[in-house]
PQR file of N, CA, C, O and H, with PARSE charges and radii, in Angstrom:
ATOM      1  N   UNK A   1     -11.496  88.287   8.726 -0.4000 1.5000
ATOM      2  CA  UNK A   1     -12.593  87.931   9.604 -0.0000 2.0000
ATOM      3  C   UNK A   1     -13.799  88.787   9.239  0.5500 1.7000
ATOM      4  O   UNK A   1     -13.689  90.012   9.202 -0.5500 1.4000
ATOM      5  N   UNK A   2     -14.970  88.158   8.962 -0.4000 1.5000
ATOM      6  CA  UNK A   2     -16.099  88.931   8.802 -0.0000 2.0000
ATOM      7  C   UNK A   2     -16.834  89.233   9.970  0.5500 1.7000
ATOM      8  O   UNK A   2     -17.009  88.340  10.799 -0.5500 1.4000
ATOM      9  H   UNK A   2     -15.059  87.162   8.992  0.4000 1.0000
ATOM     10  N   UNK A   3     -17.434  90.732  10.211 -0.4000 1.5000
ATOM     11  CA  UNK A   3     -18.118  90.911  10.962 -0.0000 2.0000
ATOM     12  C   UNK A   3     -19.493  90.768  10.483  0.5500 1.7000
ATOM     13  O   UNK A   3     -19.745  90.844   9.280 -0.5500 1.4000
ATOM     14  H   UNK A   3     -17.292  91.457   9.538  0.4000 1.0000
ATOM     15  N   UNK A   4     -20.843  90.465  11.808 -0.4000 1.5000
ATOM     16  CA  UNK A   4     -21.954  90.765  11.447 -0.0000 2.0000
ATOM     17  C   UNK A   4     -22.523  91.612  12.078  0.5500 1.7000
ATOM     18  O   UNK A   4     -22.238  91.526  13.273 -0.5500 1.4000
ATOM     19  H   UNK A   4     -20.638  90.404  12.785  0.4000 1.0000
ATOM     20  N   UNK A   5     -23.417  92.653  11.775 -0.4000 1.5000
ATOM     21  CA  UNK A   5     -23.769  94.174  12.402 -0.0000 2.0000
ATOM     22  C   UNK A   5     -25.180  93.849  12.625  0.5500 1.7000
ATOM     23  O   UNK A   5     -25.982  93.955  11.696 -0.5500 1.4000
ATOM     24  H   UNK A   5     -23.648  92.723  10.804  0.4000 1.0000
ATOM     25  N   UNK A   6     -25.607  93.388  14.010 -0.4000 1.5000
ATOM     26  CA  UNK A   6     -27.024  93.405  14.291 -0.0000 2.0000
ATOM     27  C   UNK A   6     -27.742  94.802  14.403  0.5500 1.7000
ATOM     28  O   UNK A   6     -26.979  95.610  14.934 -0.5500 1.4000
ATOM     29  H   UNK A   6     -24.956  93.302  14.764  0.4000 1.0000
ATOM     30  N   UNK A   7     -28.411  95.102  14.223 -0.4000 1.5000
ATOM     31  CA  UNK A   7     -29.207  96.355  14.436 -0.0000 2.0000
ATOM     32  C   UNK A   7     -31.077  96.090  15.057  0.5500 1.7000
ATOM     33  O   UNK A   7     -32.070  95.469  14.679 -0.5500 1.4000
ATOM     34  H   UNK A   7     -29.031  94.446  13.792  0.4000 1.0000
ATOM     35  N   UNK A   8     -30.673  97.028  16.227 -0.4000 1.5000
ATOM     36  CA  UNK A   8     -32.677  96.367  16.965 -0.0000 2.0000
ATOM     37  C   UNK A   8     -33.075  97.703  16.675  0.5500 1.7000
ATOM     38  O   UNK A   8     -32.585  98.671  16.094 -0.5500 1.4000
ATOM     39  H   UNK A   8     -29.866  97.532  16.535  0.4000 1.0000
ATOM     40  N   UNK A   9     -33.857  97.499  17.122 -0.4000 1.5000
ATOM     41  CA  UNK A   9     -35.128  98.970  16.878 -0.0000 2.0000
ATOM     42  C   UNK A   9     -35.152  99.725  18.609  0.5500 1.7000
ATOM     43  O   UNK A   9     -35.169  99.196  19.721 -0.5500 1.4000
ATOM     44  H   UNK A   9     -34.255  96.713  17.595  0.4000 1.0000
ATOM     45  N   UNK A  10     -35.145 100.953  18.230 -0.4000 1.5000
ATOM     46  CA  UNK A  10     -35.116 101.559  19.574 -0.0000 2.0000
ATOM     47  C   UNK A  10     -35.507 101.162  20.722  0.5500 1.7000
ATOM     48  O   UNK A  10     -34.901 100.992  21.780 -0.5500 1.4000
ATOM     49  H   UNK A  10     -35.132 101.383  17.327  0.4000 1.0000
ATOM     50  N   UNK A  11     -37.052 100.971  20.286 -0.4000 1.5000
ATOM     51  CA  UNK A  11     -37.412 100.461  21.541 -0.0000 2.0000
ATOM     52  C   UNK A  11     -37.213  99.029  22.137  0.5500 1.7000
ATOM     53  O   UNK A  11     -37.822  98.688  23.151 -0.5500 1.4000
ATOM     54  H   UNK A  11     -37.544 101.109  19.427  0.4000 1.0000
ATOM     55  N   UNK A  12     -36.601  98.443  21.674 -0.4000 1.5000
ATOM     56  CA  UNK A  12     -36.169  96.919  21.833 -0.0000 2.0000
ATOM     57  C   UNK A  12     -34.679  98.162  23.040  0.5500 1.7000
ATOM     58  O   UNK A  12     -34.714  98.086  24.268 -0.5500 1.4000
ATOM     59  H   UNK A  12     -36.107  98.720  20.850  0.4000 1.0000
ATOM     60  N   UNK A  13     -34.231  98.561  22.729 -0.4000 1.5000
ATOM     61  CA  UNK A  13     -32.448  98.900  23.000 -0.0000 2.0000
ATOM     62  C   UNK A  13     -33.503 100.199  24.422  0.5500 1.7000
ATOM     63  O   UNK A  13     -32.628 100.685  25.139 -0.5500 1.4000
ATOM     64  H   UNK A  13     -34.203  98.623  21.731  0.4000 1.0000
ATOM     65  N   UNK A  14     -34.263 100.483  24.656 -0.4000 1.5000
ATOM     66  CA  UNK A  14     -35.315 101.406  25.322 -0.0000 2.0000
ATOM     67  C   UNK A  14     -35.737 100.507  26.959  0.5500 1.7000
ATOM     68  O   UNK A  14     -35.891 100.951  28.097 -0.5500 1.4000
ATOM     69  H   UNK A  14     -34.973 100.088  24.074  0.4000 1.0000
ATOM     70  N   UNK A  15     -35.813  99.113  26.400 -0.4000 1.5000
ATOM     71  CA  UNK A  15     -36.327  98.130  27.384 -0.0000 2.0000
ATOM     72  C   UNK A  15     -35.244  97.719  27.995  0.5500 1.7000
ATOM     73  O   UNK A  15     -35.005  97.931  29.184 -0.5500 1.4000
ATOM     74  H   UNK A  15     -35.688  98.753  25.476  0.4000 1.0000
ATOM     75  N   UNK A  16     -34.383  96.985  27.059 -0.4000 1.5000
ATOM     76  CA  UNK A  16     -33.294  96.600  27.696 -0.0000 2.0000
ATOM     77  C   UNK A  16     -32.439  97.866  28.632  0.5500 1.7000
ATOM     78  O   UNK A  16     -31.952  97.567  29.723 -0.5500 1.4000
ATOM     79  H   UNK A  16     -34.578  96.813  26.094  0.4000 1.0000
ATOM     80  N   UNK A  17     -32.358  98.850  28.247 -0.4000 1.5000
ATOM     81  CA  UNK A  17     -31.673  99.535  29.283 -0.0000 2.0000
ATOM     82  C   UNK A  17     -32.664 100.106  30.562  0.5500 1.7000
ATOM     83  O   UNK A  17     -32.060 100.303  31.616 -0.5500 1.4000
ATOM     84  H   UNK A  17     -32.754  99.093  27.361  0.4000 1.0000
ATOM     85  N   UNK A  18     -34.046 100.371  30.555 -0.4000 1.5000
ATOM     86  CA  UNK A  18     -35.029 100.047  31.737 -0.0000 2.0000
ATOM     87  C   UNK A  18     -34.543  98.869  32.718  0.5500 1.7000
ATOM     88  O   UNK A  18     -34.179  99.032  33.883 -0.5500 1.4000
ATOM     89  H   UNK A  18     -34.536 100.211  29.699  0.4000 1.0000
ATOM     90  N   UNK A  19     -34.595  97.874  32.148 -0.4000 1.5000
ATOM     91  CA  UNK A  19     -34.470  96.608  32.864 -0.0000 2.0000
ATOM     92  C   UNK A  19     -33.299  96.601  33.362  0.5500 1.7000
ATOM     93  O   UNK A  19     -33.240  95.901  34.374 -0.5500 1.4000
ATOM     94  H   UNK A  19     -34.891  97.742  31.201  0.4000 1.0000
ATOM     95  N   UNK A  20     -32.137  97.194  33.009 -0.4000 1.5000
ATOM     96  CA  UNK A  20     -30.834  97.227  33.649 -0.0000 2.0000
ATOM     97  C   UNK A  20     -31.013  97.996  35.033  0.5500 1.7000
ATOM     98  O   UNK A  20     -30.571  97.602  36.112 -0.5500 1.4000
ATOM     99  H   UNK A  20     -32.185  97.762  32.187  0.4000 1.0000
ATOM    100  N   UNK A  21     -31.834  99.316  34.782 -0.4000 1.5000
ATOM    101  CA  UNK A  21     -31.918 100.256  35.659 -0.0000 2.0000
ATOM    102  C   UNK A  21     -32.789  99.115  36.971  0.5500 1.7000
ATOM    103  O   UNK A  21     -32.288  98.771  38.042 -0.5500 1.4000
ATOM    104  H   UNK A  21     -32.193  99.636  33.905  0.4000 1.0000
ATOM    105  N   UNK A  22     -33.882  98.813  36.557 -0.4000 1.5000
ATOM    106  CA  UNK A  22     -34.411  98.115  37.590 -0.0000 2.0000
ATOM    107  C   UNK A  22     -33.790  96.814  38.168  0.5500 1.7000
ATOM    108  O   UNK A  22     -34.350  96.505  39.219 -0.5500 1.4000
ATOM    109  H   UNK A  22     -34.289  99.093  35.687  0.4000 1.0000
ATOM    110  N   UNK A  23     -33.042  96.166  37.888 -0.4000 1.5000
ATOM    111  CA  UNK A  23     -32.481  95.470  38.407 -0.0000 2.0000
ATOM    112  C   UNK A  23     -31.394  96.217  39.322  0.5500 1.7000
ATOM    113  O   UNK A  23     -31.599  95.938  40.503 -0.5500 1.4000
ATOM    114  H   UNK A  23     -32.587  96.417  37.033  0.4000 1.0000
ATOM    115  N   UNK A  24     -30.194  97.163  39.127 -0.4000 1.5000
ATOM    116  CA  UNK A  24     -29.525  98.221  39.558 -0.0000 2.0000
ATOM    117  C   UNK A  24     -30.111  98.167  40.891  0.5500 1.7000
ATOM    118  O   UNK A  24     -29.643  97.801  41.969 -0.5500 1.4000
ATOM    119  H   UNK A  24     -30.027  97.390  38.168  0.4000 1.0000
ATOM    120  N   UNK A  25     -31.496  98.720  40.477 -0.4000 1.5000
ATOM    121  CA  UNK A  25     -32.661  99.345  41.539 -0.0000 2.0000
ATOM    122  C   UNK A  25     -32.628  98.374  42.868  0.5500 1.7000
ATOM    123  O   UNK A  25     -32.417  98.554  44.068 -0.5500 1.4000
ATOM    124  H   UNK A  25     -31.876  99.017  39.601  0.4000 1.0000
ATOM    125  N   UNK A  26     -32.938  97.283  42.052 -0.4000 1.5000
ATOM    126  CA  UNK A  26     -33.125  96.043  43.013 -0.0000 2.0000
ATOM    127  C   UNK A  26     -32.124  95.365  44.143  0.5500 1.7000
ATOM    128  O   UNK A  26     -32.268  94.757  45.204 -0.5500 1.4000
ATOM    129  H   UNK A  26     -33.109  97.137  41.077  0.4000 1.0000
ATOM    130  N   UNK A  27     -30.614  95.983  42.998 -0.4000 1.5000
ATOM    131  CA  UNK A  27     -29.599  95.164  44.083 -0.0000 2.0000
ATOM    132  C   UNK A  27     -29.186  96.179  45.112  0.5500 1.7000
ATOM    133  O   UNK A  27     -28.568  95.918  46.144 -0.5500 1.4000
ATOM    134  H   UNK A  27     -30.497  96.477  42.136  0.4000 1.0000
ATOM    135  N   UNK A  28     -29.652  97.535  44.662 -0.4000 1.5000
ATOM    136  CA  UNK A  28     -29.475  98.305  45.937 -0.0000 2.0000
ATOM    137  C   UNK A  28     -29.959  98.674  46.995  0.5500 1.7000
ATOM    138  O   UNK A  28     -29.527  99.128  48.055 -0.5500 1.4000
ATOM    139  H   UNK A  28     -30.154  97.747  43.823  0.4000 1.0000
ATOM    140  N   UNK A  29     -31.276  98.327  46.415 -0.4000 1.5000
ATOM    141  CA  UNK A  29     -32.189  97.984  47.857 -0.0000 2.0000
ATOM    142  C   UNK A  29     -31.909  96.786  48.817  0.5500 1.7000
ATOM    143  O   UNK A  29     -31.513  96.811  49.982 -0.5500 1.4000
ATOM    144  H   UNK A  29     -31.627  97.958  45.554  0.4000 1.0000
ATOM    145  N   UNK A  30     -32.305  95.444  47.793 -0.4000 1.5000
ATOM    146  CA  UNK A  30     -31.652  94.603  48.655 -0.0000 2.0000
ATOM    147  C   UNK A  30     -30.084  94.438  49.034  0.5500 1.7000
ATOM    148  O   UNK A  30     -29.751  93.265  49.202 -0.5500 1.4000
ATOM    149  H   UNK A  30     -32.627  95.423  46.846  0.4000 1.0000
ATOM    150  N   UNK A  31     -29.156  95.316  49.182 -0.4000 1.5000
ATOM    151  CA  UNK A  31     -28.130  95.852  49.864 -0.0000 2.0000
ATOM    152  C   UNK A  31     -26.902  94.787  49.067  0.5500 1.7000
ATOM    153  O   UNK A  31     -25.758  94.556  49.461 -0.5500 1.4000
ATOM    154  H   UNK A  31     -29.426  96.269  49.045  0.4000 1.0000
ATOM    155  N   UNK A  32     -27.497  94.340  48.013 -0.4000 1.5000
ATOM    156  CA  UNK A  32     -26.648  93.105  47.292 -0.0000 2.0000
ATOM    157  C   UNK A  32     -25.017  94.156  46.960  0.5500 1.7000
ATOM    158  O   UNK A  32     -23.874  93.848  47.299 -0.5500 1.4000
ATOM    159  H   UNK A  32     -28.426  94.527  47.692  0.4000 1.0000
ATOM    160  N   UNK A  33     -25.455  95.364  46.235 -0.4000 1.5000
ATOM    161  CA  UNK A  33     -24.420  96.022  46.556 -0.0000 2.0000
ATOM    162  C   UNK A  33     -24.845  97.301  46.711  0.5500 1.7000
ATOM    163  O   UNK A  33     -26.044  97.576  46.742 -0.5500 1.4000
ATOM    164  H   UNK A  33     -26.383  95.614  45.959  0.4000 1.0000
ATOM    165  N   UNK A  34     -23.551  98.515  46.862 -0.4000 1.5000
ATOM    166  CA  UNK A  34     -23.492  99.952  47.380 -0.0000 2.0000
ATOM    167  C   UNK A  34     -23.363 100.684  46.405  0.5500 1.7000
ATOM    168  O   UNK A  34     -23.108 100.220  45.294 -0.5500 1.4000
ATOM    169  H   UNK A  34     -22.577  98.291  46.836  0.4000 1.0000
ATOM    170  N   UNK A  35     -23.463 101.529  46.554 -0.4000 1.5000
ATOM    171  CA  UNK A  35     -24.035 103.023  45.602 -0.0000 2.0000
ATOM    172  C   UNK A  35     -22.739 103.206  44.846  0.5500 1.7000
ATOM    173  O   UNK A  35     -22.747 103.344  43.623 -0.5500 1.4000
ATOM    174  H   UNK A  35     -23.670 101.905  47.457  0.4000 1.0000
ATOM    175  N   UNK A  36     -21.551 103.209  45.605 -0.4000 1.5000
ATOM    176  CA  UNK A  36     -20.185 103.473  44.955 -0.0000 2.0000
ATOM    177  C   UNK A  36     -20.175 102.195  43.968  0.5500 1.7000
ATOM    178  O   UNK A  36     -20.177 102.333  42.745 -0.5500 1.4000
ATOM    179  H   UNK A  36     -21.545 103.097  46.598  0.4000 1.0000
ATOM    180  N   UNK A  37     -20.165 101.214  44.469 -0.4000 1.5000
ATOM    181  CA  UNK A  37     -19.491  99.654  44.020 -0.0000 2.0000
ATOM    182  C   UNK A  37     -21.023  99.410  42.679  0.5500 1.7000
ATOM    183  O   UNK A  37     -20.928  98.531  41.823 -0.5500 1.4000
ATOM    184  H   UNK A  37     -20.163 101.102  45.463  0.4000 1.0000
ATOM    185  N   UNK A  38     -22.131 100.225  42.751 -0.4000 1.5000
ATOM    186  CA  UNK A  38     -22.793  99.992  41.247 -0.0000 2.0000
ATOM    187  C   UNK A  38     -22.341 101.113  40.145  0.5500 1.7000
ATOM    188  O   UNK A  38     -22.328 101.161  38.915 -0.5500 1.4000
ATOM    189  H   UNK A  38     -22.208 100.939  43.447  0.4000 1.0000
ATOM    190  N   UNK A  39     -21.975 101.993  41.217 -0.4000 1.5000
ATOM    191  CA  UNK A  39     -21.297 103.251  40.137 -0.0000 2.0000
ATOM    192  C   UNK A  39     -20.297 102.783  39.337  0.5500 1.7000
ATOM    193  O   UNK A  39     -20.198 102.875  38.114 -0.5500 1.4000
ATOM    194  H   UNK A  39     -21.985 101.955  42.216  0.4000 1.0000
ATOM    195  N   UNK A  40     -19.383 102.149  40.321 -0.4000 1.5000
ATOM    196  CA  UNK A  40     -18.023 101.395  39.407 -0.0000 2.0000
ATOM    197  C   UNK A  40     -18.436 100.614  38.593  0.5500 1.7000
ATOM    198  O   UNK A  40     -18.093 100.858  37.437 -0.5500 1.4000
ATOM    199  H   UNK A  40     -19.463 102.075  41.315  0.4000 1.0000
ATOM    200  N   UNK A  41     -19.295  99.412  38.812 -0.4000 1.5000
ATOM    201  CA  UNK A  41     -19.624  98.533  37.634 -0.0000 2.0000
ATOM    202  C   UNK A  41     -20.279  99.267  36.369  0.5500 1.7000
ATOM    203  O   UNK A  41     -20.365  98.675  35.293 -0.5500 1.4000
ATOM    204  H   UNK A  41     -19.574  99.213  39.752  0.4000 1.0000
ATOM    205  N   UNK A  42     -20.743 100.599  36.543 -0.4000 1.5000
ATOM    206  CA  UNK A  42     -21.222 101.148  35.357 -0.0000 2.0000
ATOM    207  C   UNK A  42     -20.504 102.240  34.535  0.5500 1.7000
ATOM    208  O   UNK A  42     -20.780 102.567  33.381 -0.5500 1.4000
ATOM    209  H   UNK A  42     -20.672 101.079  37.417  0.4000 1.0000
ATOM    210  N   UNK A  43     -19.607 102.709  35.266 -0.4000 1.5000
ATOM    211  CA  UNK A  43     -18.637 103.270  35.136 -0.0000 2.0000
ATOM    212  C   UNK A  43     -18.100 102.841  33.032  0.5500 1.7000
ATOM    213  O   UNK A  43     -17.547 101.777  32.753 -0.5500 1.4000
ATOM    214  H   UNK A  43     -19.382 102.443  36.204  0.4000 1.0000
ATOM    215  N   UNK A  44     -18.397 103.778  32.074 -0.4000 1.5000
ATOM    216  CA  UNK A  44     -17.819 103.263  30.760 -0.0000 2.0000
ATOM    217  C   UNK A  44     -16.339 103.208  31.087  0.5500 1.7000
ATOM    218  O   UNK A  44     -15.666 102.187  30.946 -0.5500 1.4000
ATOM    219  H   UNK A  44     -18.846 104.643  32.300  0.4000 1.0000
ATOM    220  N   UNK A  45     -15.881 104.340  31.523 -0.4000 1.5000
ATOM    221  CA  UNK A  45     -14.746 104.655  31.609 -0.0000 2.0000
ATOM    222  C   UNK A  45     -13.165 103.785  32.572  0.5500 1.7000
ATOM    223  O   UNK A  45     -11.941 103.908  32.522 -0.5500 1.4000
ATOM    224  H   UNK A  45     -16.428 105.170  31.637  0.4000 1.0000
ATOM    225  N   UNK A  46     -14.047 103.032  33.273 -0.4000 1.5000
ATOM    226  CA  UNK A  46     -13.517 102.386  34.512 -0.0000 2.0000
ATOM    227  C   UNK A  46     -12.415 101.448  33.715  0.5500 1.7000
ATOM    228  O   UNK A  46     -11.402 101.419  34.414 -0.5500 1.4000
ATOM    229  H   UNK A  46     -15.041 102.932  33.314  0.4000 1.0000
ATOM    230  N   UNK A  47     -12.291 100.905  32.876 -0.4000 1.5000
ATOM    231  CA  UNK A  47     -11.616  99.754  32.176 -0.0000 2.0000
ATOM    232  C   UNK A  47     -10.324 100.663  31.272  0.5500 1.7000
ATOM    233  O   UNK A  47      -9.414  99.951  30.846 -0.5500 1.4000
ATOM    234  H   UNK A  47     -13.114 100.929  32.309  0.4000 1.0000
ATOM    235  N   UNK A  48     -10.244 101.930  31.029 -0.4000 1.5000
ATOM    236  CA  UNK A  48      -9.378 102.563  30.875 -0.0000 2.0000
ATOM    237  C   UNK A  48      -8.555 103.309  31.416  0.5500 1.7000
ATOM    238  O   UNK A  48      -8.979 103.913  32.401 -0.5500 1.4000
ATOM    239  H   UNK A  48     -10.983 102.508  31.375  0.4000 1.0000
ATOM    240  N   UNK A  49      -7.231 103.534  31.042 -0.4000 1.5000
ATOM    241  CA  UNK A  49      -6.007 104.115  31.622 -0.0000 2.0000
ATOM    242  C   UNK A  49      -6.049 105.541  30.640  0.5500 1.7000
ATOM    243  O   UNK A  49      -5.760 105.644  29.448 -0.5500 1.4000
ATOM    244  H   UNK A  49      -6.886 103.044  30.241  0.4000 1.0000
ATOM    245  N   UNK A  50      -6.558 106.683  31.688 -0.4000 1.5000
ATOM    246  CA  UNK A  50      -6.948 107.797  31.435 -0.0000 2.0000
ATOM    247  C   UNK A  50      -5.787 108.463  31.180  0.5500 1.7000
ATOM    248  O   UNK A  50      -5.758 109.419  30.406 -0.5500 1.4000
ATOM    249  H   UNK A  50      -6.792 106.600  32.656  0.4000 1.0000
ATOM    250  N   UNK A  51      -4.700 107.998  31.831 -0.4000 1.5000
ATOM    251  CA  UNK A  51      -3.699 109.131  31.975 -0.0000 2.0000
ATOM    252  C   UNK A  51      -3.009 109.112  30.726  0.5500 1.7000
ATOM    253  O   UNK A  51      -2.163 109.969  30.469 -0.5500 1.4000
ATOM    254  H   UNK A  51      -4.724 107.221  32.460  0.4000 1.0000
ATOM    255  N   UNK A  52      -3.385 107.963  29.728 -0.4000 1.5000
ATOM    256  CA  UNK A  52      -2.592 107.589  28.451 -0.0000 2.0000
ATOM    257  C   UNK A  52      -3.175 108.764  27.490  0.5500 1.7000
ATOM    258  O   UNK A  52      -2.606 109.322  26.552 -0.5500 1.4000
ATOM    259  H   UNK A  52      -4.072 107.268  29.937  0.4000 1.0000
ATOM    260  N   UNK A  53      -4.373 108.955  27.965 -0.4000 1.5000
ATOM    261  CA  UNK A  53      -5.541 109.919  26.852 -0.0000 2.0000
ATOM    262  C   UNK A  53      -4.544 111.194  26.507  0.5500 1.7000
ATOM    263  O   UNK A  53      -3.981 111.719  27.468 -0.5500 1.4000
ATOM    264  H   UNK A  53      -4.835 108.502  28.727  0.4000 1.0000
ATOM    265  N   UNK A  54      -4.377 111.551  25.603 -0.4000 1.5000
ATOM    266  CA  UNK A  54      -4.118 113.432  25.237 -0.0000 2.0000
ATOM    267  C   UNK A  54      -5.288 114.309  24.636  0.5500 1.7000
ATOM    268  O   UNK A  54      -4.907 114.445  23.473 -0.5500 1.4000
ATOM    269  H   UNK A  54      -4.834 111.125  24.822  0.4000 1.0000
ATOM    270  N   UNK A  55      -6.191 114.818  24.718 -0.4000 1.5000
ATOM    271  CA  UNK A  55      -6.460 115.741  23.971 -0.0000 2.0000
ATOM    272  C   UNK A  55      -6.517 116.392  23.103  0.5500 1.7000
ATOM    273  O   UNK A  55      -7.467 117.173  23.115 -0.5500 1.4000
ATOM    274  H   UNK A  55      -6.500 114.708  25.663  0.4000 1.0000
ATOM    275  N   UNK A  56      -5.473 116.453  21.766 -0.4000 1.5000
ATOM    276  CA  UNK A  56      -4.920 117.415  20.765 -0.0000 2.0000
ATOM    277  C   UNK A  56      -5.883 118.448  20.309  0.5500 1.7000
ATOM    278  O   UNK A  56      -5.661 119.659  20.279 -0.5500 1.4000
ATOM    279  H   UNK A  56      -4.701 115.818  21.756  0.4000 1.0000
ATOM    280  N   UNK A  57      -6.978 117.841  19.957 -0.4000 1.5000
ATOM    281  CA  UNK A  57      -8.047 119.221  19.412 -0.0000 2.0000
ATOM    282  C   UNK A  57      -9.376 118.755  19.175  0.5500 1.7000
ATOM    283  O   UNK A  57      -9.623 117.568  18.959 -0.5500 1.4000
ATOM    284  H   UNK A  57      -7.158 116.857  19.981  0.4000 1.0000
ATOM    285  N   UNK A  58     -10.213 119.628  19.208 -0.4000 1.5000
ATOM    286  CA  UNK A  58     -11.469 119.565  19.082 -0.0000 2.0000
ATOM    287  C   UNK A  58     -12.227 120.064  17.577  0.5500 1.7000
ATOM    288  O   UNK A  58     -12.680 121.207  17.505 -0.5500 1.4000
ATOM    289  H   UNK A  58     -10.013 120.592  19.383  0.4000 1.0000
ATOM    290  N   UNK A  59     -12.310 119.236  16.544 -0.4000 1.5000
ATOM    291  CA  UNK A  59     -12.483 119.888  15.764 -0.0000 2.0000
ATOM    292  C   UNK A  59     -11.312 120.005  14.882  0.5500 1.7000
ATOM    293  O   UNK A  59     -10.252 119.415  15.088 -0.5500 1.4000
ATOM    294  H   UNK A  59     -11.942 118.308  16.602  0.4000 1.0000
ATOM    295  N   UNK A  60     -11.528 120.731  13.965 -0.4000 1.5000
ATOM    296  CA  UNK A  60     -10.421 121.797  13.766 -0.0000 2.0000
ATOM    297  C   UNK A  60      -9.048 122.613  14.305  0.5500 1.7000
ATOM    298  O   UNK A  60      -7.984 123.060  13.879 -0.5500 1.4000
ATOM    299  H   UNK A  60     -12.389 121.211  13.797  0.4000 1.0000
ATOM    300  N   UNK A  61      -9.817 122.491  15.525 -0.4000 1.5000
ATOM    301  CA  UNK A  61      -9.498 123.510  16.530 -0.0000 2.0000
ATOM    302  C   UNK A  61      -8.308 122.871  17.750  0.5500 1.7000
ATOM    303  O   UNK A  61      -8.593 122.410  18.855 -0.5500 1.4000
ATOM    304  H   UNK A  61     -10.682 122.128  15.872  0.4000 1.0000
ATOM    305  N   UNK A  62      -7.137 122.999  17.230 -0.4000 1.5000
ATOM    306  CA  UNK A  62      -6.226 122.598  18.551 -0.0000 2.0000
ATOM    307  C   UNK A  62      -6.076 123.609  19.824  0.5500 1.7000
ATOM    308  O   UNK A  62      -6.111 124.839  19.825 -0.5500 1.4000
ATOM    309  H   UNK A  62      -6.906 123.373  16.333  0.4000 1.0000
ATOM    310  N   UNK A  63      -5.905 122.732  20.866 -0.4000 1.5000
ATOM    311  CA  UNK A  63      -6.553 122.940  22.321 -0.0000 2.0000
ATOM    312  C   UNK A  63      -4.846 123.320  22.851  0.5500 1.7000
ATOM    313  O   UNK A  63      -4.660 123.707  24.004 -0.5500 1.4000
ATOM    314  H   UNK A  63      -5.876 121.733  20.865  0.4000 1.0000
ATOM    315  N   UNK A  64      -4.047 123.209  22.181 -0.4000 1.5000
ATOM    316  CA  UNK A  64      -2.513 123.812  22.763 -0.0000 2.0000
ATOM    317  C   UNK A  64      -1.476 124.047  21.173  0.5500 1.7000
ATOM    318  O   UNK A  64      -1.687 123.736  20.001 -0.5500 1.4000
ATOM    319  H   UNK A  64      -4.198 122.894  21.244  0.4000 1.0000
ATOM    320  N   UNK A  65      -0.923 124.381  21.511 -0.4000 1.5000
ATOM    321  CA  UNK A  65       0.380 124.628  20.310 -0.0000 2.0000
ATOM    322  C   UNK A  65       1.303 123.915  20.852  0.5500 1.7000
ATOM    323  O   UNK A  65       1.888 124.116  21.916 -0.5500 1.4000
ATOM    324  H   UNK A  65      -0.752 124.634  22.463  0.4000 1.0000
ATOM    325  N   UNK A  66       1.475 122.772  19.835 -0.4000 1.5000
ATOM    326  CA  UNK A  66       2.640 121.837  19.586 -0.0000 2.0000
ATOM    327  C   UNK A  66       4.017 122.895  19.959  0.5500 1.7000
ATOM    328  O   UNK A  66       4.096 123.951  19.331 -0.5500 1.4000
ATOM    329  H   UNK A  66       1.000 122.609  18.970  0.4000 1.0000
ATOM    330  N   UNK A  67       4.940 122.599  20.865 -0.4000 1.5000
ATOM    331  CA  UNK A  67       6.372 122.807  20.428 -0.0000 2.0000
ATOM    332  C   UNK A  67       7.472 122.655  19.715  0.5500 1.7000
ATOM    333  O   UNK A  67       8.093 121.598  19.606 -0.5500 1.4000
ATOM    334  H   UNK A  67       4.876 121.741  21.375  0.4000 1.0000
ATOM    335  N   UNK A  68       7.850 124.073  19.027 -0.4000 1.5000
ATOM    336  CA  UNK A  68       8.601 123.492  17.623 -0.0000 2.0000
ATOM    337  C   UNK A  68      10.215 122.465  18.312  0.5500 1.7000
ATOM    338  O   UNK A  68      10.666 122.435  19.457 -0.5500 1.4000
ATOM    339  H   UNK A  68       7.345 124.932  19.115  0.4000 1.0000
ATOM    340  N   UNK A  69      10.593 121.912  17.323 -0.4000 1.5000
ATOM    341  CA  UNK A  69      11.172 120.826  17.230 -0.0000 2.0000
ATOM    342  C   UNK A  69      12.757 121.533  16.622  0.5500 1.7000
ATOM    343  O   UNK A  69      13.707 120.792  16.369 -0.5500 1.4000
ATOM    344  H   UNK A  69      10.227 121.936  16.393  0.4000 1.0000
TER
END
């Protein structure tokens, strides 16, 4: 399957995320929804199962010592 890699120019990717914010803006004023319930929809993280995540290292640099086997 071939992919195709669009690429915009900053400020094209500058507007569009303005306009997200103001709309955001908009549905919370007009009470369309609540402060929590826009947090969740923006939430990157919300669609993942965190508890699956490990950590191993940062870098180079491991964050625990493996137990020998």
């Amino acid at each position: 399957m071939a992919y195709r890699v669009h690429r915009m120019g900053g400020d094209v990717r500058i507007r569009q995320k303005q306009a997200s914010r103001d709309r955001d803006v908009a549905r919370l004023r007009s009470g369309e929804v609540g402060r929590l319930s826009l947090q969740a929809e923006n939430d990157f993280f919300r669609g993942l199962n965190l508890s699956a995540f490990h950590i191993a290292a940062i870098g180079d640099r491991p964050l625990e010592v493996e137990p020998a086997h």
